[in-house]
N, C-alpha and C positions, 0 to 999 in steps of 0.2 A: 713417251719413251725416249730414252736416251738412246741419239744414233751410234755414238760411241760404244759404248755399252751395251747397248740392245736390253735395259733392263729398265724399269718404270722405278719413281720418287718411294713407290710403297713397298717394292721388293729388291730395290738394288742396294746393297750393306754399304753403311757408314762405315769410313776409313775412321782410324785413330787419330788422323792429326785435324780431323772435324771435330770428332768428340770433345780432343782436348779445347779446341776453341772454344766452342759451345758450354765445355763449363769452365774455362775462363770467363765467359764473359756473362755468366750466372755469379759468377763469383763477384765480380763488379757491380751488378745490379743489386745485390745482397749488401755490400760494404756503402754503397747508395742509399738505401732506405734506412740499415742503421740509423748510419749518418746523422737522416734527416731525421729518424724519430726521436735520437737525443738531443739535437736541437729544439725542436718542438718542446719534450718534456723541458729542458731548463726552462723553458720560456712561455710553459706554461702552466707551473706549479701551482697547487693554489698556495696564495696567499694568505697569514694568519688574520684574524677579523680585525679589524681598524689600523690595518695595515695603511692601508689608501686613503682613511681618514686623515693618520697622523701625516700624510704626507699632505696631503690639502690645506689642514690648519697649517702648517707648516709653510705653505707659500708666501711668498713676498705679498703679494697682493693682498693680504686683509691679516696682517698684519702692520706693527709698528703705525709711522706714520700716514702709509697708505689706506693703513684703515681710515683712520683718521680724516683721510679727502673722500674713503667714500661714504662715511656719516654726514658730512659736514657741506660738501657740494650739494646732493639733493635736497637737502633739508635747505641749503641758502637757495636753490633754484626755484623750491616752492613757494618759499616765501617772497621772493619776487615776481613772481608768475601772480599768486595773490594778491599784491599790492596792484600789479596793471587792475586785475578786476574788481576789486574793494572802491569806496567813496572813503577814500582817505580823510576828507573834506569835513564828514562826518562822526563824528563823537562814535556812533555805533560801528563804523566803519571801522575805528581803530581798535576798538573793543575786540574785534572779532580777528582781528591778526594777532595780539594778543593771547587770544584763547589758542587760537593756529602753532603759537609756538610753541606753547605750555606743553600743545598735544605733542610735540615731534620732542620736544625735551624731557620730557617723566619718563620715557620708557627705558631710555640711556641711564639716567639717574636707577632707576629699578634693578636694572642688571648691574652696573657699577657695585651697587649696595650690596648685591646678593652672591660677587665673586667670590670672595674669598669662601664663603658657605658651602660653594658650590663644590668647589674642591676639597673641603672636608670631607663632605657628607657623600660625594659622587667622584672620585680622585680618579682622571685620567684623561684621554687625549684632550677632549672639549673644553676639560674644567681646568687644565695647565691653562692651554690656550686663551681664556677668558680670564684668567688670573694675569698671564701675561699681559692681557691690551687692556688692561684696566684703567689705568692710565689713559690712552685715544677714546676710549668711551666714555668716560669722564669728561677729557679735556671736547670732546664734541656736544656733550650735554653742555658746558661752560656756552659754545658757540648759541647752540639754542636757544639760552636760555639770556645772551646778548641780544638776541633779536628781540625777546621778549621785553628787554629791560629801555631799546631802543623806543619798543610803541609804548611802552609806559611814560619815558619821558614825554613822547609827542602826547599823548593826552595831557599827560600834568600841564604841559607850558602853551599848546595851543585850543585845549578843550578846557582850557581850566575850571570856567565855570560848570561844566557839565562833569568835572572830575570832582568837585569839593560839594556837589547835593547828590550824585548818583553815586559815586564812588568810595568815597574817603572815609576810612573809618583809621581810627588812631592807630589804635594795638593791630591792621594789615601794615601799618607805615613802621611800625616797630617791626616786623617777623619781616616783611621786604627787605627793608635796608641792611639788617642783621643779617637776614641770609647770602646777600648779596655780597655783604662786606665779609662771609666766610667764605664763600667761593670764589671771589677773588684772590685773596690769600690761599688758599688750597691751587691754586693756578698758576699765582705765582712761584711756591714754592713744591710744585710737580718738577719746577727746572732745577739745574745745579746753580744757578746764582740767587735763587729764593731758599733753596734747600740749606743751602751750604750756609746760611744766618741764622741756623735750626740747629737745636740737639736733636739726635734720634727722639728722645721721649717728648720734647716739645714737639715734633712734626709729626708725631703718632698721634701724640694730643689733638692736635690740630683738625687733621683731617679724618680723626675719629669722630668729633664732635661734630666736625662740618658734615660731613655723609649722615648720620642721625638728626641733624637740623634739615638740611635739605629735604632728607624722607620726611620729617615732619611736614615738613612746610608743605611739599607736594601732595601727601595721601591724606591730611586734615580737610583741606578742600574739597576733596570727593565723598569725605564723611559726611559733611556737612551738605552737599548735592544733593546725599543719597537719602538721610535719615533726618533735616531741618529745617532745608530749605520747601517753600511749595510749589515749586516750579519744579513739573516732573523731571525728574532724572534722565540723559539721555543714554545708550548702551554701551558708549565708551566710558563713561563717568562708573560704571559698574566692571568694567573690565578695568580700569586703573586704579578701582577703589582695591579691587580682589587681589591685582597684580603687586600692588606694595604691598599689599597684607602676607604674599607670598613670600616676596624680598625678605619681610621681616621673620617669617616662621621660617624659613630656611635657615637667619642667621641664629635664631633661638634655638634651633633643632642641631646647628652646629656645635653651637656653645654646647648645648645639652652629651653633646657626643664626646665633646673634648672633657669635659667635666670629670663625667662617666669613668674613664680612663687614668683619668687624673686620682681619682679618689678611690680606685678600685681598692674594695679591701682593706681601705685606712682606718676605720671604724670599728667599733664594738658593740654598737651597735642590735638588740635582740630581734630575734626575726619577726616578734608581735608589734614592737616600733617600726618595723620596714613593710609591715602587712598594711598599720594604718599609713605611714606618708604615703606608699603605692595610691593605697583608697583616694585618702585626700589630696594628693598630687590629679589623681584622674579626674577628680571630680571635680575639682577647681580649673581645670583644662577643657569639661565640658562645658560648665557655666561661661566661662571665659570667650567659647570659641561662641556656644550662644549669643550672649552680649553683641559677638563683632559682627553676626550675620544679623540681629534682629535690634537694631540701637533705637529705631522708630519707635520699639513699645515703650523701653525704659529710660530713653535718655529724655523725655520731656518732664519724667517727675524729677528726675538727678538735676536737671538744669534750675529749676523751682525749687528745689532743696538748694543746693548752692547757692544761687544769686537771695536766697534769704539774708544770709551773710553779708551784712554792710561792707565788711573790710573784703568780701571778694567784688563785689562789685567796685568799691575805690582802687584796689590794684589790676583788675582785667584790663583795661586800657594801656598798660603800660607793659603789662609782662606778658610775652607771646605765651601763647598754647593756652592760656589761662582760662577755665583754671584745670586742663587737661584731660575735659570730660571723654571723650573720643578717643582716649584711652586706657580708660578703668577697664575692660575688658581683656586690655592688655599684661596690665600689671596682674593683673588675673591669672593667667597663662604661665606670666613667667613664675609665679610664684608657686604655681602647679606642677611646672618643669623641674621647680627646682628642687619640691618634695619629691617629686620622682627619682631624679640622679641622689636623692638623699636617700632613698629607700637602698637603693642599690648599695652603697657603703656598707654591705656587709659581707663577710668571709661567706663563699658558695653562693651568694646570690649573682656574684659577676661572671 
């Protein structure tokens, strides 16, 4: 109890000029919270989906040239870290940093191949982004595929005898050096002082032909691992065989899109002619796709039919791919695809 007053906390009356403080200073605590809850909301909105993505692809670090050191440093640290352990010394020794590179450089090559597809058929944050570094993954597959070209010399000039009865066969020395002498050139002229010696349609040329030789070069090998040689196949050799097979259906599946598009409607095509191309476009795309998973049953009679052929047997030595068994299932495909987007050329079918 208040001695002044003679009255207690819970029966002695609140003056006015308490009140008004009290809700002054409710008014304060009020304009407080606001405050803070609109801070809060700005700052915590959510964000549209691939918001965060596109800012990620977007950082400096894995793009441009940064990419580019970080393809290209691990892949050189492996491969010196395996030279300490490897018998250099040895013919088999070298062999097998060889195969080391091939493995870190196909993959780069794969995606390289399947950029521009990519943003066709899937267009947005990832597939810019991958279109843009097209380019450093390229030019990093170039680096990989230098290490490779480096143990090949050391075999040639210091294993030599063991390179010209275990190794050497003509028509690898033909698709080698051709490959090599196109991704050289597609390197050199990635800069402005190679480029700038180029017409547009010549540098189109170029590195069109180069990117579909490379993929040759690289996914004929794992044909061959998977479906000729006898010496089992190991489980990379079937995830590299599958993954350029991908690179390539994506770039077939883009064509087929842009096609599509292109020819909507140009036709006159009667809906009983667009019934059978549908049919026989599908069914040349099943047989086809058969072919590329099961080569083991059919490509031993196709090789025996061909090599019957004198004149293929006198030109295989000389002309790469030859005589491009490993990919008749392919021409297959594409000519399935192409009945298909022709089916489509007609008024209401698009």
């Amino acid at each position: 109890m208040d001695k002044n007053t003679g009255c207690s906390p819970r029966n002695c009356p609140i003056s006015a000029r308490s009140l008004e403080l009290v809700r002054l200073k409710r008014d304060q605590i009020l304009d407080q919270v606001s405050t803070l809850l609109h801070f809060i909301g700005n700052h915590t909105t959510t964000k549209p989906m691939g918001t965060g993505l596109n800012e990620l692809l977007k950082s400096r670090i894995i793009n441009g040239w940064n990419l580019w050191w970080l393809i290209t440093i691990p892949i050189s640290a492996v491969m010196v870290m395996a030279m300490v352990r490897v018998d250099l010394t040895s013919a088999k020794g070298v062999s097998s940093m060889i195969q080391l590179s091939v493995r870190h450089a196909v993959p780069l090559l794969f995606v390289a191949f399947a950029a521009s597809s990519v943003q066709v058929l899937f267009p947005g944050a990832f597939s810019r982004w991958l279109l843009r570094n097209r380019k450093f993954i390229g030019l990093g597959f170039a680096v990989a595929m230098g290490w490779q070209l480096t143990f090949i010399l050391w075999l040639v000039t210091v294993h030599s005898e063991y390179y010209l009865s275990e190794v050497y066969v003509l028509s690898d020395v033909v698709e080698g050096v051709s490959s090599y002498t196109l991704l050289i050139a597609m390197v050199l002229t990635s800069f402005k002082f190679g480029r700038s010696r180029l017409t547009p349609k010549q540098w189109k040329l170029l590195h069109r032909t180069g990117i579909y030789w490379l993929w040759c070069y690289a996914w004929i090998a794992y044909w061959y691992n998977l479906f000729v040689y006898e010496s089992p196949a190991l489980f990379i050799d079937y995830v590299y065989y599958w993954g350029g097979f991908l690179a390539w259906g994506l770039r077939l599946a883009a064509w087929s899109k842009k096609r599509s598009k292109q020819s909507a409607g140009s036709s006159s095509t009667d809906g009983s002619s667009a019934s059978l191309f549908l049919t026989l476009g599908f069914a040349a795309l099943v047989v086809g796709m058969t072919g590329i998973s099961f080569a083991r049953i059919w490509s031993p009679q196709v090789f025996e039919f061909m090599y019957g052929f004198e004149v293929i047997k006198f030109v295989d030595p000389f002309i790469p791919y030859s005589p491009l068994i490993p990919f008749y299932p392919m021409f297959l495909m594409i000519l399935g695809v192409s009945l298909m987007v022709k089916s489509r050329r007609v008024p209401g079918l698009d």
